[in-house]
C-alpha positions in Angstrom: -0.4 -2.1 -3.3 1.3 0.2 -5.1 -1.9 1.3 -7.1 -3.6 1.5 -3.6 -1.2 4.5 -3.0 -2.4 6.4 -6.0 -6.0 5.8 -5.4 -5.8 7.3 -1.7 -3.5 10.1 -3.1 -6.2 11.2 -5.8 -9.5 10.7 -3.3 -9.1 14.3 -2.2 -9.2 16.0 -5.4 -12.4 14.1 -6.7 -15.6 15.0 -6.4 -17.4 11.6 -5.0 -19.5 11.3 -2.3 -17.1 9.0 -0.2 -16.0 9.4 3.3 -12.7 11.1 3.4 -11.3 14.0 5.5 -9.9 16.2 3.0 -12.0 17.6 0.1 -9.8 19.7 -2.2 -10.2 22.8 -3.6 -8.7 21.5 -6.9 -11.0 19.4 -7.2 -12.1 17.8 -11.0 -14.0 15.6 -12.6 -10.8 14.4 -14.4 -9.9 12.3 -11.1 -12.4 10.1 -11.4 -11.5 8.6 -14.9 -8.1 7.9 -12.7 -10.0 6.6 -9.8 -12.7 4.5 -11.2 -10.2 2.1 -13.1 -8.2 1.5 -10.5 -10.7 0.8 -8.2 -13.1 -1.4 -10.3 -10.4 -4.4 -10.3 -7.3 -3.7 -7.6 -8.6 -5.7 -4.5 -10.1 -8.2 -6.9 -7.1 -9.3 -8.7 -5.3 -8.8 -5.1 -8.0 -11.6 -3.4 -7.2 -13.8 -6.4 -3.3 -13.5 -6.5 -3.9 -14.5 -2.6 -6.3 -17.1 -2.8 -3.2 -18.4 -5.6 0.1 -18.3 -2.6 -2.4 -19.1 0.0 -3.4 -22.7 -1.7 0.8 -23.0 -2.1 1.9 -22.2 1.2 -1.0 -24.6 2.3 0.1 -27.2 0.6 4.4 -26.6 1.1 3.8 -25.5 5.4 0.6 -27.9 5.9 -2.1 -26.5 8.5 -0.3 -25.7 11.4 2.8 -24.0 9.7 0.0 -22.1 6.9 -1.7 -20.5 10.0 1.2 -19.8 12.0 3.0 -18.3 9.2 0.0 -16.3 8.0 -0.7 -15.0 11.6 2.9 -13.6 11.8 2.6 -12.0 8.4 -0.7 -10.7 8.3 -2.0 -11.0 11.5 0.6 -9.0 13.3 0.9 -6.4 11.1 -3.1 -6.0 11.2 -3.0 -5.5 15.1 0.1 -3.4 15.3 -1.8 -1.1 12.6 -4.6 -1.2 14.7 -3.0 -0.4 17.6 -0.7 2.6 16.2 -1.8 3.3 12.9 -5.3 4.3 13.0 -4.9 6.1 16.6 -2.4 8.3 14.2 -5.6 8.5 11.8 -8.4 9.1 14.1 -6.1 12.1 14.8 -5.5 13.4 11.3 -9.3 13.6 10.8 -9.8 15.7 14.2 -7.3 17.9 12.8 -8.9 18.2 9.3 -12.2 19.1 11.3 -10.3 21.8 12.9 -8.4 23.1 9.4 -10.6 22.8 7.0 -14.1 23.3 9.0 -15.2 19.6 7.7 -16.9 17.5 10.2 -15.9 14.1 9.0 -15.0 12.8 12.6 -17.4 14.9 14.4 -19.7 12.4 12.1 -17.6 8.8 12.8 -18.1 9.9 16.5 -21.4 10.2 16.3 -21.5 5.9 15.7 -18.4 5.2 16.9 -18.7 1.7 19.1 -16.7 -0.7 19.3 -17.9 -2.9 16.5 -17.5 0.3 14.5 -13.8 1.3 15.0 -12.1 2.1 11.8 -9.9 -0.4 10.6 -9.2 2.4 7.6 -6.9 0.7 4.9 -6.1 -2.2 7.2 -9.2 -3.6 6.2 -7.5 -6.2 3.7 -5.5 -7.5 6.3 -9.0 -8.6 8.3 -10.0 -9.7 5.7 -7.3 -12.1 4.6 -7.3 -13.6 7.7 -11.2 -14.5 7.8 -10.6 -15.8 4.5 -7.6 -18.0 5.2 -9.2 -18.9 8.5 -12.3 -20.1 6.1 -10.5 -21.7 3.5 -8.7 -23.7 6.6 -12.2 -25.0 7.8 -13.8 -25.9 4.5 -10.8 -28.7 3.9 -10.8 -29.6 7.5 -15.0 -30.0 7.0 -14.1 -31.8 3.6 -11.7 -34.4 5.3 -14.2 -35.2 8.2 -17.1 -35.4 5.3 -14.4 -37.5 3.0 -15.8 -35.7 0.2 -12.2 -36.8 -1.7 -14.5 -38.8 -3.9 -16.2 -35.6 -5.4 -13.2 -33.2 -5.9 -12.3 -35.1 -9.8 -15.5 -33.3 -10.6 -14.7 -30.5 -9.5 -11.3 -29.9 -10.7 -13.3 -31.6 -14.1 -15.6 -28.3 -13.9 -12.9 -25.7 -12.4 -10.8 -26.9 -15.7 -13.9 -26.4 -18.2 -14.4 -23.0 -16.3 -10.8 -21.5 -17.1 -10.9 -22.9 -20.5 -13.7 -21.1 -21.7 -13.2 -17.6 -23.0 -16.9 -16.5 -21.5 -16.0 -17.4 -18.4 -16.4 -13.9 -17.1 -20.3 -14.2 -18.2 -20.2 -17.1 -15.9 -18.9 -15.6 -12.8 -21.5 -12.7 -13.4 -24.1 -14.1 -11.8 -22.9 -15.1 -8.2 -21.5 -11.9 -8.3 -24.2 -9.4 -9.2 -26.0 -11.2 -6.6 -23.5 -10.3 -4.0 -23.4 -6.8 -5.3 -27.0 -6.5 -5.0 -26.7 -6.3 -1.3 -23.9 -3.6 -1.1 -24.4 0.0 0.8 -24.4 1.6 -2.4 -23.8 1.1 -6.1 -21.5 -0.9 -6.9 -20.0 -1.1 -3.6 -20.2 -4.0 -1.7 -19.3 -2.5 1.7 -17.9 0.5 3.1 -14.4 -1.0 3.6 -12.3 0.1 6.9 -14.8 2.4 8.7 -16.0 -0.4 11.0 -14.3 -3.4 12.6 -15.7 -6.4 11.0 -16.9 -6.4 7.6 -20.4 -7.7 5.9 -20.6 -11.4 4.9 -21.4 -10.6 2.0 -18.5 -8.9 1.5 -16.3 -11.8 2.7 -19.1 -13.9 0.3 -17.4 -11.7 -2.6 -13.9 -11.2 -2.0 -14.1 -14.4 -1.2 -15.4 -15.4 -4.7 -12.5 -14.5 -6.3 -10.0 -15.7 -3.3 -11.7 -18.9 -4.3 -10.8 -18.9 -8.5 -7.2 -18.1 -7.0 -6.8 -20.8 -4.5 -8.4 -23.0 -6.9 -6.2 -22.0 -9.8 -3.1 -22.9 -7.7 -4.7 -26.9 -7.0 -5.2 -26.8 -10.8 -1.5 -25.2 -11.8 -1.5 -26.7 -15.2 -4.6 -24.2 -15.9 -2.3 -21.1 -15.3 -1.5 -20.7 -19.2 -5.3 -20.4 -19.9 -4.6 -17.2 -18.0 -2.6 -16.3 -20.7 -5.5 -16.4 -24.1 -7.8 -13.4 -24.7 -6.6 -10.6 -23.1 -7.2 -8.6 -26.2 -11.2 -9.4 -25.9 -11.5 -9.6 -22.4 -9.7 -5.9 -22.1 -12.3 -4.3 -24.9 -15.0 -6.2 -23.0 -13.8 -4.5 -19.7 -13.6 -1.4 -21.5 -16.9 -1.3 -22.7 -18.2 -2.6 -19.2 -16.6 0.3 -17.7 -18.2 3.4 -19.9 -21.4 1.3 -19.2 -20.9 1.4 -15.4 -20.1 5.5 -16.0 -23.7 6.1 -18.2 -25.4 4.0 -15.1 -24.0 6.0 -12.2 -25.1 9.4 -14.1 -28.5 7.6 -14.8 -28.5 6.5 -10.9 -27.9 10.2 -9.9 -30.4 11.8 -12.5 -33.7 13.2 -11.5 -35.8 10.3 -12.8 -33.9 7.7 -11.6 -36.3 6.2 -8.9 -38.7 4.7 -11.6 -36.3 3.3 -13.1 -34.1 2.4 -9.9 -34.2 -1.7 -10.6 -33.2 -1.6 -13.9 -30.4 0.8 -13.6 -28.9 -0.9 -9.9 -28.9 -4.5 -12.4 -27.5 -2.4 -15.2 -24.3 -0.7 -13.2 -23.8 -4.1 -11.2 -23.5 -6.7 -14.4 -21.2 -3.6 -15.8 -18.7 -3.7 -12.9 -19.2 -7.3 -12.2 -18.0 -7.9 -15.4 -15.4 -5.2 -15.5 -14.2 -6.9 -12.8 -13.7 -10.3 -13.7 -12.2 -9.1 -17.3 -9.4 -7.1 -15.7 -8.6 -9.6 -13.1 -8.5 -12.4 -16.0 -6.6 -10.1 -18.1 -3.9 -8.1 -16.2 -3.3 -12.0 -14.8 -2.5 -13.2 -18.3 -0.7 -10.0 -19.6 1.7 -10.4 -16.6 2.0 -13.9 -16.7 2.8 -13.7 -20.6 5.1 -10.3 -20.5 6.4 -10.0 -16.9 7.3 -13.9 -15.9 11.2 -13.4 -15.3 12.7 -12.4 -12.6 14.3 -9.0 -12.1 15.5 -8.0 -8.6 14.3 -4.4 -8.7 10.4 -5.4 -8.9 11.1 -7.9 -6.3 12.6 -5.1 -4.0 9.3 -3.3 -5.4 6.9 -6.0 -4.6 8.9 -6.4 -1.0 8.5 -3.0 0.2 5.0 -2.7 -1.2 3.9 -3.7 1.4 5.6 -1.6 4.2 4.5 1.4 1.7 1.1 0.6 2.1 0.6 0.1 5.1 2.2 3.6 6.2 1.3 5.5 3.3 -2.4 6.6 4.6 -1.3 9.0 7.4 1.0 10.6 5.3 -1.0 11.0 2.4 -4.3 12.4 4.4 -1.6 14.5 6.7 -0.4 16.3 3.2 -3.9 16.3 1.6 -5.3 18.2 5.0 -2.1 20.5 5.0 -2.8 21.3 0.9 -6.4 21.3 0.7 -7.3 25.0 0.4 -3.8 25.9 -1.8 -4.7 27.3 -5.0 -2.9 25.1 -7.0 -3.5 22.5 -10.2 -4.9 19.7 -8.6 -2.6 17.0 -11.0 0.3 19.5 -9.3 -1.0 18.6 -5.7 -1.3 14.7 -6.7 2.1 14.6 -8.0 3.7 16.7 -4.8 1.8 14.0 -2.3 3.0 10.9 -4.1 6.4 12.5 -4.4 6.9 13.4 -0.7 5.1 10.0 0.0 8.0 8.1 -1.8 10.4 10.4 -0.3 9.3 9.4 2.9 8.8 5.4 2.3 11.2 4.3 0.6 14.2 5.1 2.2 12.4 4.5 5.8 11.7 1.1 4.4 15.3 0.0 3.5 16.7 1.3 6.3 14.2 0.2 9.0 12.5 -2.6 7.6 14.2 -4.9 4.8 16.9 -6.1 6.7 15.4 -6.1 10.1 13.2 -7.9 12.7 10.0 -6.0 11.1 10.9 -7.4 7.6 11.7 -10.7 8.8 7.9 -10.5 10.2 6.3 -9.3 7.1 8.6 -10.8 4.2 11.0 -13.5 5.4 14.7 -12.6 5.8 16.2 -10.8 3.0 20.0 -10.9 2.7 21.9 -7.9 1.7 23.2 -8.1 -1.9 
């Protein structure tokens, strides 16, 4: 979440072809070494860790209580974004249209149905919910199919899967193939600027959703988690200054005759970026960050509050500083400070110990 912040903070000031409001005029190539990282693995570790609590609040609420509880905490929060958050958005981009001269909405409005309405940075919330809602019918479709009888076999392969240290290889294929069928490379769907997503990009989120909510049925597996990190982070590393060469390749002159090989090429090098990181980070924080210390769980609570109202703020200050003459790294620190300012005081006193935290975190008692 709290990565999430820094990546939407930074999107201004690089120069990538993405759809965003504000375009900088501090803009560097140094922005995207900051960018690219993050956004190779965030939202796939994220699907995994909730594939992980979503198998353990299935199995401690049962069905019912898993859905009810899941529509309160993610479910409400997704339409009350929907219904004031991204009105407050829509907004923001007709006023960088009118600062700045872009014409980013004049262009959303050109294809804007209903179908299409931007669900912005709410778009992991829709997702969650298809995949819960998913993950829900499959065991319900296992009981009535009494396929009890196979899962020994499956846990048998799930547990030869996390033991192996090329695991990542493994995973590669499945998910180069969803890739494949992305908008561009390596993306596998332009997240938030329509209503419902791709299937293949609940097909891929929900691949690694899968490895979580698996993981949690086989807990004693966790500490495999814990081996290679060393390998699998060189092996990321590697994967990633692969990916870079491609994209340059991708955007050469020549790159048409060459198109296939280069599109496989930058898709097995972020597939596999990918699954290192999300193996890795998982076993570095399982092996270094296991206790418990109250001000990360404060963190982690009002992570999410912080996400889901940093986005007007952060494209409100990127419009307002676009065109100021300053170091971009300047203007990156001076949003993320103002956007802390802002959040974290608004989410103790307005959230934690109210009706709105009891909604998205469960009561929290004052200490």
């Amino acid at each position: 979440m709290l990565l999430g912040i820094v990546l939407h903070a930074a999107v201004s000031l690089a120069p990538v072809p993405i759809p965003w409001p504000a375009h900088d005029v501090s803009r560097s190539e140094g922005f995207i070494l900051l960018l690219a990282p993050i956004h190779g693995f965030r939202m796939q570790v994220f699907f995994l860790l909730a594939g992980f609590f979503g198998h353990l609040l299935w199995r401690r609420l049962g069905t019912r209580g898993f859905l009810l509880q899941r529509a309160q905490r993610i479910g409400m929060p997704f339409v009350a974004g929907l219904v004031i958050l991204i009105p407050m958005i829509l907004l923001l981009w007709i006023w960088a249209d009118s600062r700045t001269g872009s014409t980013f909405m004049a262009r959303q409005e050109r294809n804007l149905t209903l179908l299409s309405y931007p669900t912005a940075h709410l778009w992991f919330l829709e997702m969650l919910l298809i995949l819960y809602a998913l993950a829900v019918a499959l065991a319900r479709v296992g009981e009535w199919l009494h396929i009890a009888s196979w899962l020994p076999r499956i846990d048998a392969a799930f547990d030869w899967l996390m033991r192996q240290p090329f695991k990542p290889l493994l995973l590669l294929v499945p998910t180069i193939a969803l890739l494949w069928l992305g908008p561009q490379i390596p993306e596998i769907d332009n997240a938030g600027m329509r209503l419902l997503p791709t299937a293949a990009a609940v097909a891929y989120y929900g691949l690694f959703f899968a490895v979580g909510w698996w993981l949690h049925r086989r807990i004693h597996m966790l500490d495999s988690m814990r081996k290679w990190l060393l390998p699998y982070f060189a092996v990321a590393l590697a994967a990633f200054f692969v990916l870079g060469g491609s994209m340059m390749a991708a955007a050469s002159a020549g790159a048409a005759r060459n198109w296939t090989a280069i599109k496989f090429t930058a898709l097995t090098a972020a597939a596999l970026y990918a699954w290192c990181m999300t193996f890795a980070l998982t076993g570095l924080f399982l092996r270094f960050a296991g206790g418990h210390r109250p001000w990360v769980r404060y963190l982690a609570d009002a992570s999410y509050w912080w996400y889901l109202w940093h986005l007007p703020i952060v494209m409100m200050l990127q419009i307002w500083i676009a065109q100021w003459p300053l170091s971009g790294w300047l203007k990156l620190l001076l949003i993320l400070a103002v956007t802390v300012a802002i959040l974290l005081p608004s989410y103790h006193t307005m959230v934690r110990y109210t009706f709105i935290g009891r909604i998205m975190n469960g009561a929290r008692e004052r200490g």
